[in-house]
C-alpha positions as CSV (number, residue, x, y, z in Angstrom):
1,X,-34.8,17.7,91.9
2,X,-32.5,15.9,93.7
3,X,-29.3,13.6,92.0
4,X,-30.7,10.3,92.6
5,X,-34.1,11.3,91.7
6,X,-33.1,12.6,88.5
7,X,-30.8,9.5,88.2
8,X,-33.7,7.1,88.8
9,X,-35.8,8.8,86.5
10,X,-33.6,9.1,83.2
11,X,-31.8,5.0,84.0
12,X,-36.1,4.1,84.1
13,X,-36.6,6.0,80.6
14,X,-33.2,3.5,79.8
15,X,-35.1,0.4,81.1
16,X,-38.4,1.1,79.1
17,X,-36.8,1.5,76.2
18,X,-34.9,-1.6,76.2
19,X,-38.0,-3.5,77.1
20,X,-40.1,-2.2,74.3
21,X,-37.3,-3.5,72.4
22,X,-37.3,-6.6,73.8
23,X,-41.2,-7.4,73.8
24,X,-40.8,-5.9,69.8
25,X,-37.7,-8.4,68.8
26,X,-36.2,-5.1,68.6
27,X,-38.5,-3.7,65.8
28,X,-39.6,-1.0,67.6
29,X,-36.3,0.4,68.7
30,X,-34.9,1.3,72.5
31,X,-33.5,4.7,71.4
32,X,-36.9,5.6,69.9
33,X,-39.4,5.1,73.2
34,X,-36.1,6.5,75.0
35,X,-36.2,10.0,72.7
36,X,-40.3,10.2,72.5
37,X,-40.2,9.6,76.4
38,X,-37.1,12.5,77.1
39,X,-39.1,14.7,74.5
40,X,-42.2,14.3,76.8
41,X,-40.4,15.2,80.0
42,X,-38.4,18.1,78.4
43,X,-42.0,19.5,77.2
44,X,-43.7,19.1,80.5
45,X,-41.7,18.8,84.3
46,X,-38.0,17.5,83.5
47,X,-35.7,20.7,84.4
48,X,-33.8,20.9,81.3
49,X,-30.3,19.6,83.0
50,X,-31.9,16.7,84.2
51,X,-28.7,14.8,82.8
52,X,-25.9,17.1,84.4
53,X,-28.2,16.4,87.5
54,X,-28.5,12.7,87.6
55,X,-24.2,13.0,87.3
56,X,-23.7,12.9,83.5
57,X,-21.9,16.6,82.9
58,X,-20.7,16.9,79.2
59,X,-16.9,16.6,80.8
60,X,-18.0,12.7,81.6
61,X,-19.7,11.5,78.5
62,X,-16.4,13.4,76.4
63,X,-14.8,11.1,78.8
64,X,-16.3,8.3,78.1
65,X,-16.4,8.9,74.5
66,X,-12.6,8.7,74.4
67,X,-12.8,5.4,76.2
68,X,-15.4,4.2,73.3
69,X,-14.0,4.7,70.6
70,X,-10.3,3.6,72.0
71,X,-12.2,0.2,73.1
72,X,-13.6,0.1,69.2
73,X,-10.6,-0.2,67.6
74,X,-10.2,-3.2,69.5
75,X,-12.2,-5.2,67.7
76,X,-10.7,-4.9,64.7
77,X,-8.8,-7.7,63.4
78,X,-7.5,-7.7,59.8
79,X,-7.3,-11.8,59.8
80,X,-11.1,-11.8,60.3
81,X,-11.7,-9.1,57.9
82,X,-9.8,-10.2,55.0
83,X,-12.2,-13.2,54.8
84,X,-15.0,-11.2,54.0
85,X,-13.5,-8.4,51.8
86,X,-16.5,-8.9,49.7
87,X,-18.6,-7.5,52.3
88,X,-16.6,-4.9,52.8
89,X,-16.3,-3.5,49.9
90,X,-20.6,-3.9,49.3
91,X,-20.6,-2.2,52.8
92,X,-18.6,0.6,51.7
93,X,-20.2,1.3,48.2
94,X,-23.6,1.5,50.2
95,X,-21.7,4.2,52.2
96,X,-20.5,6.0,49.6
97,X,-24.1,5.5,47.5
98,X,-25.2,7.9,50.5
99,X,-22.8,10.5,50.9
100,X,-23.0,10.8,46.6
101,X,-27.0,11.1,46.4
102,X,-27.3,13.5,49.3
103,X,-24.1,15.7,48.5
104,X,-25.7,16.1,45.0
105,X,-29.3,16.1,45.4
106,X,-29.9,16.4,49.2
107,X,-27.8,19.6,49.3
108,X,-29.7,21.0,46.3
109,X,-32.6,20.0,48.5
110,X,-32.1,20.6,52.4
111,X,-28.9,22.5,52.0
112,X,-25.2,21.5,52.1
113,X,-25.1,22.3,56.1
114,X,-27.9,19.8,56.8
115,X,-26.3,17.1,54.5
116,X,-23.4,17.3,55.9
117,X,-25.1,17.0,59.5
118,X,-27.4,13.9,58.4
119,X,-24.2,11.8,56.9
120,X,-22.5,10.5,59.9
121,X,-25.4,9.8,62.2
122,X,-26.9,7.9,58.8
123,X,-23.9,5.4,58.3
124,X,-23.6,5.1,62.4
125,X,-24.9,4.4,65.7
126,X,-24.5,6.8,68.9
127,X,-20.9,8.1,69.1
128,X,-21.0,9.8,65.2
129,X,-24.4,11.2,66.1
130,X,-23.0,12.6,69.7
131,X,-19.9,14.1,67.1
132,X,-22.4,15.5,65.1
133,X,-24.8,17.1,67.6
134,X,-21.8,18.4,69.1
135,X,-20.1,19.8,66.4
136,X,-23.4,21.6,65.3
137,X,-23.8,23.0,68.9
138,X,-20.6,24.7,68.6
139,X,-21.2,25.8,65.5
140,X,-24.8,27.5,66.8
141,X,-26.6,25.7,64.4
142,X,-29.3,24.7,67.0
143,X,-31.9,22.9,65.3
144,X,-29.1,20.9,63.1
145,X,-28.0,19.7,66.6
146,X,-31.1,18.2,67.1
147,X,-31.9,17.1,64.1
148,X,-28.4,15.0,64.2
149,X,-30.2,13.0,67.5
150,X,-33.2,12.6,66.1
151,X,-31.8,11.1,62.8
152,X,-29.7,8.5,64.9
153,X,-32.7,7.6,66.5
154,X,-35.5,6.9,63.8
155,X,-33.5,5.7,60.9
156,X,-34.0,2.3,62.0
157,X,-37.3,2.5,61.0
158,X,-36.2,2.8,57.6
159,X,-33.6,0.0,57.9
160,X,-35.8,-2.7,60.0
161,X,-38.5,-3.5,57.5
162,X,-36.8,-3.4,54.5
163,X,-33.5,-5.1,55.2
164,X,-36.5,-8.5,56.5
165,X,-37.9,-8.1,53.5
166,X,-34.5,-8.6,51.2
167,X,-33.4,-11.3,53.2
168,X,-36.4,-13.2,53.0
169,X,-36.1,-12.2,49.2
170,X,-32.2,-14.0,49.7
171,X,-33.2,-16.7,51.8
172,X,-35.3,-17.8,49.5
173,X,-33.4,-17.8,46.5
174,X,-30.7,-20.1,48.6
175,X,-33.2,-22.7,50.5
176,X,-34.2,-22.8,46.3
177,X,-30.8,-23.7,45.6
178,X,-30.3,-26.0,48.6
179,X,-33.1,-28.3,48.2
180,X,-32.2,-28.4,44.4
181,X,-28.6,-29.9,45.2
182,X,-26.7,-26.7,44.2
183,X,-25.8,-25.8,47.7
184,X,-24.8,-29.3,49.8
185,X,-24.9,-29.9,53.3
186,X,-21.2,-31.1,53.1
187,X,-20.6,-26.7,52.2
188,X,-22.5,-25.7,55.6
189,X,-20.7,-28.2,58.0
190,X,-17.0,-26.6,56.1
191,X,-18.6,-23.4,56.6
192,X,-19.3,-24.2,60.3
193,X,-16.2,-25.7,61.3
194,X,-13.9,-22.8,59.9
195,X,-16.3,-20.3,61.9
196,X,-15.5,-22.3,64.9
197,X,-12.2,-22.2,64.4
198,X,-11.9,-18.6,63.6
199,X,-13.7,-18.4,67.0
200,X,-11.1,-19.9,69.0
201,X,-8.3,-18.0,67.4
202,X,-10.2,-14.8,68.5
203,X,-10.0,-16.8,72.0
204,X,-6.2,-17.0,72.3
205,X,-4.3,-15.1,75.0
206,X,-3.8,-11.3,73.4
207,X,-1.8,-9.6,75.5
208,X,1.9,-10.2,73.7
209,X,3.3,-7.7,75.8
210,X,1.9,-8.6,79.0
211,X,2.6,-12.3,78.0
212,X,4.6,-13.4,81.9
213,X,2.1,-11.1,84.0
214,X,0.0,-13.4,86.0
215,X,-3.5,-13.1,85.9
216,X,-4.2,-11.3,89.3
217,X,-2.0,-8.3,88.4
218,X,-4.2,-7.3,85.3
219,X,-6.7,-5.9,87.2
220,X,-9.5,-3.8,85.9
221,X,-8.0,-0.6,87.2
222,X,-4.9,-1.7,85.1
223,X,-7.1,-2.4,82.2
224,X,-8.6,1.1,82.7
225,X,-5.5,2.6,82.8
226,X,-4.1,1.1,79.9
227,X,-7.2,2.0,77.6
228,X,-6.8,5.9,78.8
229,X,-3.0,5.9,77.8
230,X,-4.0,5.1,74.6
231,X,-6.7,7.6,74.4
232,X,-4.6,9.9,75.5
233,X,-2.0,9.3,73.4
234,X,-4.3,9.6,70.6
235,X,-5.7,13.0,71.9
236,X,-1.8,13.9,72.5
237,X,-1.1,13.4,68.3
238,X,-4.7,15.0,67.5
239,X,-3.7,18.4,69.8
240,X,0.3,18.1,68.0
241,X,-0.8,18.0,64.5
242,X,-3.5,20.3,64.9
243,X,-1.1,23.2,63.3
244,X,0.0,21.4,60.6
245,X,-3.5,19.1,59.6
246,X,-6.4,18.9,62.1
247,X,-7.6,15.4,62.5
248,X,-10.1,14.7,65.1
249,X,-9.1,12.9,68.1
250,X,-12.2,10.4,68.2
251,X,-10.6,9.1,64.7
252,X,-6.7,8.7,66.0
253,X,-8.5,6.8,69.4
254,X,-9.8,4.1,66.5
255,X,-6.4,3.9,65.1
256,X,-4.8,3.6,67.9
257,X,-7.1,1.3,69.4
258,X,-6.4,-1.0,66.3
259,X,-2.5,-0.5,66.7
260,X,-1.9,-1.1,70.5
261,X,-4.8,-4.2,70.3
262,X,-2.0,-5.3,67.5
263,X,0.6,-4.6,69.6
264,X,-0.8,-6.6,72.5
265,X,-0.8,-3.8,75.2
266,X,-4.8,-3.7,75.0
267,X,-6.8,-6.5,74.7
268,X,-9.5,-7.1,72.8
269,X,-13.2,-5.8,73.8
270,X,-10.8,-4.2,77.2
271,X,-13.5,-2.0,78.2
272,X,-16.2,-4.7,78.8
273,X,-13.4,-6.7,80.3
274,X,-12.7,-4.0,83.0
275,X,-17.0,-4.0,83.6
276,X,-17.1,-0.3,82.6
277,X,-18.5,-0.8,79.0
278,X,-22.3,-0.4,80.6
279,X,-21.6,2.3,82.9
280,X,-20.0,3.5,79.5
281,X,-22.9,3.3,77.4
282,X,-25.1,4.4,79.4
283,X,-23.4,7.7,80.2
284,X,-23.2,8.4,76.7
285,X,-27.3,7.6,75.7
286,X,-28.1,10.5,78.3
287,X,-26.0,12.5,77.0
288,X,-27.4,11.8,73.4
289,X,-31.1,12.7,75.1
290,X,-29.4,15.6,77.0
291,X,-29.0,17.0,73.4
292,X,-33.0,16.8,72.8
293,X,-33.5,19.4,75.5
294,X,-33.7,22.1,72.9
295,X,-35.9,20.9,70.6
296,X,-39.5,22.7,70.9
297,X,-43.0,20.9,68.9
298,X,-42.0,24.0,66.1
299,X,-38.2,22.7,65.8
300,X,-39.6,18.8,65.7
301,X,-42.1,20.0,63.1
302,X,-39.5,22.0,61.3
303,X,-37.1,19.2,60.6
304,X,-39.3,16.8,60.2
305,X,-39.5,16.9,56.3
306,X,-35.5,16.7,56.2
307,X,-35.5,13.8,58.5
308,X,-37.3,11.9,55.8
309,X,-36.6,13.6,52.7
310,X,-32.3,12.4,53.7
311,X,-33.5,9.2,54.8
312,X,-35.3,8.5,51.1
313,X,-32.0,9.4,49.9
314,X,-30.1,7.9,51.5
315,X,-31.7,4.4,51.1
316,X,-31.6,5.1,47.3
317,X,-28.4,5.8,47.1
318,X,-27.3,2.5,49.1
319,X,-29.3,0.3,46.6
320,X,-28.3,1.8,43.7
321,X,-24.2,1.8,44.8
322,X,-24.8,-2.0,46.7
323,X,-26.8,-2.9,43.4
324,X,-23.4,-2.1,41.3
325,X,-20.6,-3.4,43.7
326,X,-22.8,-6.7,43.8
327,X,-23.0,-7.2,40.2
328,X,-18.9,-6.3,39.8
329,X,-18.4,-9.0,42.7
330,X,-21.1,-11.7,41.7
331,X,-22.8,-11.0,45.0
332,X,-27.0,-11.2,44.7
333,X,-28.4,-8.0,45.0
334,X,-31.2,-9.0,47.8
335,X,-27.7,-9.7,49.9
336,X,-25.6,-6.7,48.9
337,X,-28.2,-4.4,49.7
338,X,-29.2,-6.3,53.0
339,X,-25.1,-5.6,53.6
340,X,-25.3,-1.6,53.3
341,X,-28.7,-0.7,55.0
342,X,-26.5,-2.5,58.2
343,X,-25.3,1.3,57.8
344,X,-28.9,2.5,59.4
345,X,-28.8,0.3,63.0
346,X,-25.5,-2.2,63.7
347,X,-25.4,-4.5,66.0
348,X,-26.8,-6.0,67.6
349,X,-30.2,-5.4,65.3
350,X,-28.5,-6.7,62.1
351,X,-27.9,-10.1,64.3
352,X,-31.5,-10.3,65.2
353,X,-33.1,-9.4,62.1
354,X,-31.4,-12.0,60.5
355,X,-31.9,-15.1,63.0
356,X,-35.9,-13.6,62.8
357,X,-35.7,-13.6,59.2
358,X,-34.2,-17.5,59.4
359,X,-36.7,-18.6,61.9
360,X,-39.6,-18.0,59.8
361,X,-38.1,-19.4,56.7
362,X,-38.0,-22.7,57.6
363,X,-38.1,-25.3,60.4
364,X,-35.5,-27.9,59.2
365,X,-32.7,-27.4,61.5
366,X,-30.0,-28.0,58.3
367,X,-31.4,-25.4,56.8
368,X,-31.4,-23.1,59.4
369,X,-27.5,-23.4,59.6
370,X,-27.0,-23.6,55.7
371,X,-28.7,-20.0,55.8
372,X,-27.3,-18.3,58.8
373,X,-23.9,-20.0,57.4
374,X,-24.7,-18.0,54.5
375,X,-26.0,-14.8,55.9
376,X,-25.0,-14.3,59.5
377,X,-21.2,-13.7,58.9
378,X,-21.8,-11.0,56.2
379,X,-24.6,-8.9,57.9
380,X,-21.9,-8.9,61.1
381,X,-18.8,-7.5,59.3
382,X,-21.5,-5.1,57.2
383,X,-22.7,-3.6,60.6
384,X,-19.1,-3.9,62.0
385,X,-17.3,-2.1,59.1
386,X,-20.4,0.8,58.7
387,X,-21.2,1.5,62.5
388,X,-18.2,0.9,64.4
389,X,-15.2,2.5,62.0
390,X,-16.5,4.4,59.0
391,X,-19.1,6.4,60.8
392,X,-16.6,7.6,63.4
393,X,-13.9,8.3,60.6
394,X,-16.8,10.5,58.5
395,X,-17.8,12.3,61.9
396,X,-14.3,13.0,61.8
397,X,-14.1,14.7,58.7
398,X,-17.4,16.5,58.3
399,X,-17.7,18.2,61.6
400,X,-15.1,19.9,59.8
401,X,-16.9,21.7,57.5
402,X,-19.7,23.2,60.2
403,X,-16.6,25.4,61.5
C-alpha cells in the first residue's frame, strides 16, 4: 500500500467519524465509528502499520504529544478558575469517588494491574489514554494496552445519557425557581455581563515578554519554536530528576505550560495560533487506532466484561463522592454530579450536551440564558479541570506502577 493511499484511507475513517458525530449531536461519538471502523480494517485488508505508513511513526505522535500537553497548560488561568472553585472541587471529589471504588473493589474484581490501566483513560480524553496504552505496551501487558483505547473510546456512552438526564433533572428544578421569583432576570443579565467581561480579559495581549515585538516577527515558526523550548525544557527537568524522583515528562510539559503562559513567553492556546493544533490532533487519534492493531474478536471478547464492570464503578463512585462534596458546598446534587461525569468525554461534548439539554427545556429566550448562565460555566471548568490537567497528572503517576 502506498503512503497516500494509506493516508487517504485512515484521514476518511477521521471524516466519518466526525460526521456520525455531527448528524448524532455528538451522541454517538467520532472516536467510536473511528475504533469499530480501524477494528474492521485491522480484521480484514489494513496491513497492520497502516499508520507508520500513511506518515504517523510512534517518533511523531511522541512528538506531538509533547507539543499537546505544553499547549494545555496554556489554558490555564488561576483568575478564571478561582471563580468557580466550587466546581472544582465537585470535579475533583468525582475523580477521586473513581480512583476509591475501583482501587478497593475494582481491584478485588479485575485486578489491581487492570485498575490501574482503566483510571487515567476514565477521568481523560486521548493523551492519558495514549500514556496508558503506551505504558502497558512496554510493560508487555498486551491486552491492557488495548483495553486502555478501547476504554477512552466507549465511556461516553456511559457519560452522554446520563449526564442529559441530570441536567434536565437541574434545569428543571431552576426554570421552577425562576418563574416563582426566586431566581430574577436582573441575576442572569449580572451573570452575563461579568462573563463578558471575563471574556475580554482573556482577550488582552499575553505576551509580557514579547510586549515591543511587532506583530510580523511572531511568526508561526516562532510560535512553534517557543512551545518546543518549553517542552523541552520540561523533558530536560523530567530526564535530571529521574535519579533522584521520576516524574513523567507529559506532567512537567503541563506545568510548564502554565508557568511560561504566566510568564508571557507562550501565549495562550499557541498551538492553534501557529495552525498546527489539527495537524496535531490528528497525528495523535491514529496513533490512538494504531494501538488497536492487536486486538483480535478473542481479546475484544476478553475485556469486554472489565470494560463495563470499571465503568459501573466508576460512575458509582462519582455520584456517591459528587453527592457528598455537593451537600458540604450547598451545590444540588443533579448539578454536582452532572460536574464529575464531565470526567467520561470533555469538551467539547459537555458544551453540547448542555446547550441540547437547554434547547429542549424551554423556548423563552430569558430562560434559555438564565439556565446556560447557570449551567454552562460549571460543566466547562468541570470538563477543563478533569480532561485537560488531572487526567494527564494521574497518567503521570500510574504508569508508574505497570513498571
Amino acid at each position: 500500500m502506498s503512503q497516500m493511499l494509506a493516508l487517504v484511507i485512515v484521514v476518511f475513517i477521521l471524516l466519518v467519524g466526525d460526521l456520525v458525530a455531527v448528524r448524532t449531536k455528538a451522541w454517538i461519538p467520532s472516536i467510536f465509528v473511528s475504533a469499530v471502523l480501524f477494528l474492521i480494517g485491522y480484521w480484514t485488508f489494513f496491513p497492520k502499520d497502516i499508520v507508520a505508513i500513511s506518515g504517523v511513526p510512534p517518533v511523531v505522535a511522541t512528538m506531538m504529544m509533547y507539543l499537546l500537553i505544553t499547549n494545555m497548560g496554556t489554558l490555564l488561568s488561576l483568575h478564571e478558575l478561582k471563580k468557580q472553585w466550587k466546581t472544582i472541587v465537585i470535579a475533583l471529589s468525582g475523580i477521586l469517588g473513581i480512583i476509591a471504588m475501583l482501587m478497593t473493589v475494582g481491584s478485588l474484581i479485575f485486578g489491581f494491574q487492570t485498575v490501574v490501566v482503566a483510571i487515567p483513560p476514565l477521568v481523560g480524553g486521548v493523551v492519558s489514554a495514549l500514556i496508558m496504552s503506551e505504558g502497558a505496551k512496554e510493560a508487555g501487558l498486551a491486552t491492557l494496552s488495548v483495553f486502555a483505547i478501547v476504554i477512552y473510546v466507549v465511556q461516553g456512552f456511559a457519560g452522554y445519557p446520563i449526564t442529559s438526564i441530570v441536567l434536565k433533572k437541574e434545569g428543571k428544578r431552576l426554570l421552577k425557581q425562576y418563574r416563582s421569583g426566586e431566581i430574577g432576570a436582573v441575576n442572569v443579565q449580572e451573570t452575563a455581563a461579568a462573563e463578558v467581561a471575563a471574556a475580554s480579559a482573556v482577550a488582552k495581549p499575553e505576551l509580557k515578554l514579547f510586549k515591543n515585538l511587532p506583530d510580523k516577527y511572531n511568526t508561526d515558526f516562532f510560535k512553534f519554536f517557543r512551545l518546543a523550548l518549553v517542552a523541552y525544557l520540561a523533558y530536560q527537568v523530567s530526564a535530571l530528576a529521574a535519579p533522584v524522583v521520576s516524574i513523567s515528562p507529559f506532567v512537567l510539559c503541563l506545568l510548564f505550560g502554565v508557568i511560561a503562559s504566566s510568564a508571557g513567553f507562550l501565549e495562550k492556546q499557541v498551538l492553534q495560533k501557529a495552525n498546527g493544533f489539527g495537524l496535531a490532533i490528528m497525528a495523535l487519534m491514529l496513533f490512538i487506532f494504531d494501538g488497536l492493531k492487536q486486538a483480535t474478536p478473542g481479546m475484544m471478547m476478553e475485556i469486554l466484561f472489565p470494560l463495563v464492570g470499571t465503568i459501573i464503578l466508576a460512575v458509582i463512585g462519582m455520584y456517591i463522592f459528587s453527592f457528598i462534596a455537593g451537600k458540604i458546598l450547598k451545590v444540588s446534587k443533579d448539578m454536582a454530579f452532572a460536574v464529575s461525569l464531565t470526567a467520561l468525554y470533555g469538551f467539547p461534548a459537555d458544551y453540547i450536551i448542555t446547550n441540547e439539554v437547554i434547547k429542549s427545556l424551554t423556548d423563552d429566550e430569558e430562560e434559555r440564558e438564565m439556565l446556560t448562565s447557570h449551567m454552562l460555566p460549571p460543566m466547562l471548568v468541570g470538563g477543563f479541570i478533569t480532561v485537560t490537567i488531572v487526567s494527564v497528572i494521574l497518567a503521570g503517576i500510574f504508569v508508574g506502577f505497570l513498571k
